[in-house]
Wavefront OBJ file of the C-alpha trace (Angstrom):
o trace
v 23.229 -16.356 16.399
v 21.814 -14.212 19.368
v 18.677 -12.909 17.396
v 17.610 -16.795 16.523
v 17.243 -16.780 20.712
v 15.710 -13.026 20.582
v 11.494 -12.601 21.620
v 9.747 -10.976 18.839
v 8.611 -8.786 21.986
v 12.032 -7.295 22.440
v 13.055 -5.962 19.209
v 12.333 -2.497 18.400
v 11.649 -1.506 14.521
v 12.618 2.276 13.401
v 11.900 4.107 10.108
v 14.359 7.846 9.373
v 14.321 9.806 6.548
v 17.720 11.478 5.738
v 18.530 14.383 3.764
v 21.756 14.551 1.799
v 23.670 12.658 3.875
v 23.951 13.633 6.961
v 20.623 15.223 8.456
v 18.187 12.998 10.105
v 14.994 14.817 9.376
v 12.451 12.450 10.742
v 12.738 9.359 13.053
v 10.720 7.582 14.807
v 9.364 3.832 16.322
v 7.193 2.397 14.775
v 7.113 -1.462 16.801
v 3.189 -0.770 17.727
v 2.839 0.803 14.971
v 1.467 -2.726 12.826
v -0.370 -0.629 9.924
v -0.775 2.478 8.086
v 2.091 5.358 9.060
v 1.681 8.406 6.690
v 4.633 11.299 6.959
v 4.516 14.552 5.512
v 7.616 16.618 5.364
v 8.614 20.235 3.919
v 12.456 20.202 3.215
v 14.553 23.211 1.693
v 17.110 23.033 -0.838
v 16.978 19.070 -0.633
v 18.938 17.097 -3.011
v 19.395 13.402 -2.143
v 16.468 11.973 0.583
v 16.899 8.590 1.663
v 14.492 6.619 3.490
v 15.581 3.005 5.500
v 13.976 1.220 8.267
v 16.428 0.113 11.161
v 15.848 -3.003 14.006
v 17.697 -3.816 16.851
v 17.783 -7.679 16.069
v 16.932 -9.012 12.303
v 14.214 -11.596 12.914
v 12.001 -13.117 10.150
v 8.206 -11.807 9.922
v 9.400 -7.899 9.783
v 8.484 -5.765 7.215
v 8.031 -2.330 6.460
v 7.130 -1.172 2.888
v 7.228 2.309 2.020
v 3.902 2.723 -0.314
v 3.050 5.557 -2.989
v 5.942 8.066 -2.247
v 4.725 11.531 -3.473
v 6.978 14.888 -3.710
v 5.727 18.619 -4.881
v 8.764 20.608 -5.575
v 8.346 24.434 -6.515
v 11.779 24.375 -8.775
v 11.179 27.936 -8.886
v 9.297 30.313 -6.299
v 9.612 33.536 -8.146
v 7.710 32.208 -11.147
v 4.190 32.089 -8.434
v 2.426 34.650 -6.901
v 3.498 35.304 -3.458
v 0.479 33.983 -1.831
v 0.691 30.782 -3.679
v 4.218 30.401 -2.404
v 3.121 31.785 1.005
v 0.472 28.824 1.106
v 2.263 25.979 0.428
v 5.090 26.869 2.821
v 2.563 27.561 5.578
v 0.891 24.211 4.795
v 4.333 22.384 4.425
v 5.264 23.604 7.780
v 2.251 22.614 9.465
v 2.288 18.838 7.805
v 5.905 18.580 8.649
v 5.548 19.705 12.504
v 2.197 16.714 12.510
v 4.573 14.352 11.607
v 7.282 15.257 13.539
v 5.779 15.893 16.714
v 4.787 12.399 18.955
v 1.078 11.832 19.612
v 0.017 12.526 23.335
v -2.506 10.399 25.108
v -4.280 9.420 21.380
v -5.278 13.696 20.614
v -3.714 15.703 17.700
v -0.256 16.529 16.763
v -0.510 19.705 17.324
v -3.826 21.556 18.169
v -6.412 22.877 15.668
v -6.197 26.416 16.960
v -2.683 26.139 15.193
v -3.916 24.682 11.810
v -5.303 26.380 8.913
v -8.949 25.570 8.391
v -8.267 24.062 4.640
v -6.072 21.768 6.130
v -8.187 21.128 9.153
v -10.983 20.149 6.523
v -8.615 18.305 4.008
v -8.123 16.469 7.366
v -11.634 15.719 7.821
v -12.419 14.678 4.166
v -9.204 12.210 3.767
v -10.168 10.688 6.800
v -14.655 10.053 5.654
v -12.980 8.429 2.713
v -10.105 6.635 3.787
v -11.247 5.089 6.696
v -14.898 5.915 7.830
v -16.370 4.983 4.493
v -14.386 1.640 4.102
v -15.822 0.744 7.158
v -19.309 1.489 6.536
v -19.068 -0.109 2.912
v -17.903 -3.463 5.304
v -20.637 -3.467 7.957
v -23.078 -3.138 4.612
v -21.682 -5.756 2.554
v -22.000 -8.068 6.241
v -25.610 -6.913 7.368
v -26.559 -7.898 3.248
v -24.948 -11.327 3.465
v -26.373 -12.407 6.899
v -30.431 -10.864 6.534
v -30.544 -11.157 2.575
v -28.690 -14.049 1.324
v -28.546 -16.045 5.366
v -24.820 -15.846 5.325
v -24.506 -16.978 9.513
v -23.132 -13.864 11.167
v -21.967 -12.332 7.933
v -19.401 -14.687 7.297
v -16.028 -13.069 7.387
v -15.333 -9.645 7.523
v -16.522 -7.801 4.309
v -17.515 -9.312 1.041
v -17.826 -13.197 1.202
v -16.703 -13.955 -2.523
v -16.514 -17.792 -2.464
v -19.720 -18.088 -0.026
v -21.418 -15.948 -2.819
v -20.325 -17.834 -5.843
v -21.694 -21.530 -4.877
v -25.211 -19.445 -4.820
v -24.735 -18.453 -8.515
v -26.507 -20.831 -11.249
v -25.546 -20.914 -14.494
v -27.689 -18.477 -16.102
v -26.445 -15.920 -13.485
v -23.000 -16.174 -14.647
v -24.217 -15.454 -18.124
v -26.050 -13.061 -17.224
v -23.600 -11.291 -15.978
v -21.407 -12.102 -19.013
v -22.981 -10.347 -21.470
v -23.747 -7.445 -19.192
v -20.193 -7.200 -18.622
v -19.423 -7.232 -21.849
v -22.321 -4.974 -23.057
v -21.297 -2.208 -20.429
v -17.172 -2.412 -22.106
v -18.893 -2.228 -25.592
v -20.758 0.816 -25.033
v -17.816 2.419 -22.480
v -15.899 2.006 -25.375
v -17.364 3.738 -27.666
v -18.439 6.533 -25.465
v -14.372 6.698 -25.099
v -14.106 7.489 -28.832
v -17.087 9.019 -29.714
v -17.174 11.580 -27.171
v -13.559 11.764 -25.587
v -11.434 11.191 -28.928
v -14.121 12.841 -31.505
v -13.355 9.307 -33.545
v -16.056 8.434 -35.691
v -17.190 5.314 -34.932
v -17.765 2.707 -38.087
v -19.211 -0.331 -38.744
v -16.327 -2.537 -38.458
v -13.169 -2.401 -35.851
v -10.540 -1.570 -38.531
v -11.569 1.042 -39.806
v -11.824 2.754 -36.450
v -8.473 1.407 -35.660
v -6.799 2.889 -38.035
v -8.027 7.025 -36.606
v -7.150 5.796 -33.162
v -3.743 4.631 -34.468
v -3.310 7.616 -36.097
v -4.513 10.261 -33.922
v -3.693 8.306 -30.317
v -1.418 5.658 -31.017
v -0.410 5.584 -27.418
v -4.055 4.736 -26.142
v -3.748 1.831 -28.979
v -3.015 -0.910 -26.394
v -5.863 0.264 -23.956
v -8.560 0.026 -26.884
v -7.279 -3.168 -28.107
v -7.697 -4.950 -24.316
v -11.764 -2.934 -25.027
v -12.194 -4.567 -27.668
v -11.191 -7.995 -26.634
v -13.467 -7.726 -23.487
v -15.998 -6.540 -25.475
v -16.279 -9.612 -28.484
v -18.552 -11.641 -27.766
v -17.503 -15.162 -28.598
v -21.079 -16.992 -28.584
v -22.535 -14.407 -31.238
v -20.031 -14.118 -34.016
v -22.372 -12.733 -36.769
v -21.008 -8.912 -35.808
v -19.059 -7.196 -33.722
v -21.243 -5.930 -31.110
v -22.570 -7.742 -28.134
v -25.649 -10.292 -28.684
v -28.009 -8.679 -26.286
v -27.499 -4.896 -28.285
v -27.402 -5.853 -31.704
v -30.920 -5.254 -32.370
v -30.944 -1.861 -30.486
v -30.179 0.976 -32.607
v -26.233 2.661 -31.568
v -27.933 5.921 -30.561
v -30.121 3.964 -27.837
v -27.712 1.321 -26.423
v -26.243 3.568 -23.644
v -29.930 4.198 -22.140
v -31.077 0.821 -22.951
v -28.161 -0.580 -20.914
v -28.479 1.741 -17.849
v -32.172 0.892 -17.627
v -31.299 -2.876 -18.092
v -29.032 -2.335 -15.127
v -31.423 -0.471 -13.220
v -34.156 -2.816 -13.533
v -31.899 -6.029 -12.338
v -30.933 -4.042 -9.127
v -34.666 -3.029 -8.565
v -35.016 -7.061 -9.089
v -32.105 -7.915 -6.641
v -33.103 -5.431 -3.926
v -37.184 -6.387 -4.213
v -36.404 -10.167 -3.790
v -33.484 -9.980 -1.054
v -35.274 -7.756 1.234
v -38.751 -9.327 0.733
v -36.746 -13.045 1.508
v -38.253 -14.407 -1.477
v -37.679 -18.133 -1.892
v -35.504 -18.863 -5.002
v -37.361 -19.957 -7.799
v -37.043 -23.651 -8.325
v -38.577 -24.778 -12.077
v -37.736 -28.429 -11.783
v -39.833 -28.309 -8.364
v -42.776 -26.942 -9.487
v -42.664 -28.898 -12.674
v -42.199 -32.250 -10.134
v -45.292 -31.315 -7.943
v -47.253 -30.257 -11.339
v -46.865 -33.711 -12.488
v -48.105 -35.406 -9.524
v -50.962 -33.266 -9.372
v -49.836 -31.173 -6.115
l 1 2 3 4 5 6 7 8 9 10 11 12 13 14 15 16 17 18 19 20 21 22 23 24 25 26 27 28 29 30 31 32 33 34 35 36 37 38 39 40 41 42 43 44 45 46 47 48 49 50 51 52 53 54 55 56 57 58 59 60 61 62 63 64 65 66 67 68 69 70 71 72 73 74 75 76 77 78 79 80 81 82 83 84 85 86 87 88 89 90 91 92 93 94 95 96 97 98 99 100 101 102 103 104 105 106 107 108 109 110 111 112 113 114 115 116 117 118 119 120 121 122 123 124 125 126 127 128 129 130 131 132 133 134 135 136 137 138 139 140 141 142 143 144 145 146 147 148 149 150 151 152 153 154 155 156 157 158 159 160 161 162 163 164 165 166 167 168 169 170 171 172 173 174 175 176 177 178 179 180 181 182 183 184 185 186 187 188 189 190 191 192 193 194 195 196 197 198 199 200 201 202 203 204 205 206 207 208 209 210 211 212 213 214 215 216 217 218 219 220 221 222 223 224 225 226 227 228 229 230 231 232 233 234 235 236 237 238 239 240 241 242 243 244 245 246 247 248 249 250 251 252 253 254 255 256 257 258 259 260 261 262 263 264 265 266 267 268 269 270 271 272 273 274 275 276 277 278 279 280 281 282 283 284 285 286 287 288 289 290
């Protein structure tokens, strides 16, 4: 009954890893900590590790999810070459003594004069593509929405999904469609052409029955292609409307250039701030002899 008259502000939220029982190998508070924690840790001769989050008071709203757990284990160091072993251990150490060691005044862990330069650049390259690039693929998608398609200040933060979709017409969305579906069609059989060596016939079955064969546990994953790929409109054949009269050899090509072409299109009219074409309009003002 005391937590119900508990501030949010007062209760403190900690995450430990234990190992076997009874050593506490990592602990540490993580109440202003309200998003990504990562923890690397070497351990020797580790059976059991358990990892639980502790609170002073049990309040609703608290949550702490432990996300993508990874281990490398060397079950048996005599089996590498000494530097191999020597590498991983030095790397192991100097992960475990990041995560171990508080932050001071928002620097490094531990200083870069103590860190191997791969690691100091596995660092760097983790970090461009975790968090840099996100956030230049964001302040993109924003400066796009507000100077190309006069979203007011960008709408939200990143890509505007329902803001976008009340601009699409229908012939977009079909557009789109069939690309979709072209682009699985052709990924498809690049899949078993070139990945599988399957010869690819005229008719599903038949191809079916090599995959089932020869990779019976990719069946499901080729079935879910094919499905994606049948086009419900055109039911004469198998393959996609806008490909059947290209030859098999020249559909690949064909659809990259296809591609191409409508992103040329896109970029040409967005940053030019072309007017959208309106047929009815001009077909109106035609009519009355404007």
């Amino acid at each position: 009954d005391r937590a119900k008259f508990v501030d949010q502000s007062n209760n403190q939220i900690f995450f430990e890893v234990e190992v076997d029982g009874k050593s506490v190998v990592f602990l540490e508070n993580l109440t202003n900590a309200a998003g990504r924690k990562k923890v690397s840790l070497q351990l020797v001769g580790a059976k059991v590790v358990t990892m639980r989050s502790r609170c002073l008071f049990d309040l609703d709203g608290i949550y702490v999810t432990v996300a993508n757990p990874r281990m490398v284990v060397l079950t048996s160091p005599t089996n590498f070459d000494p530097e191999v072993v020597g590498k991983v251990i030095k790397v192991g150490t100097q992960r475990h003594r990041q995560a171990i060691t508080p932050a001071a005044h928002g620097r490094a862990r531990i200083g870069q004069q103590d860190m191997d330069p791969d690691f100091i650049d596995n660092k760097l390259t983790k970090r461009v593509i975790h968090v840099q690039m996100p956030q230049f693929r964001t302040i993109v998608i924003d400066l796009i929405e507000e100077q190309c398609f006069n979203v007011e200040d960008g709408g939200q933060l990143g890509l505007d999904r329902l803001i976008l979709a009340k601009m699409l017409e229908h012939e977009h969305q079909e557009v789109v469609r069939m690309i979709k579906q072209a682009c699985v069609y052709v990924m498809r059989d690049h899949l078993l052409s070139a990945k599988l060596g399957i010869e690819i016939g005229k008719d599903w079955e038949s191809v079916e029955q090599q995959v089932e064969l020869s990779k019976p546990h990719l069946m499901p994953v080729f079935n879910e292609l094919y499905e994606a790929a049948y086009d419900e409109v055109f039911l004469e054949n198998e393959v996609p409307f806008i490909l059947s009269t290209i030859e098999q050899s020249e559909r690949t090509d064909a659809l990259v250039n296809w591609i191409l072409r409508i992103c040329h299109v896109i970029r040409t009219v967005a940053y030019f701030r072309q007017e959208r074409l309106d047929f009815q309009a001009e077909a109106r003002a035609a009519a009355i002899g404007i």
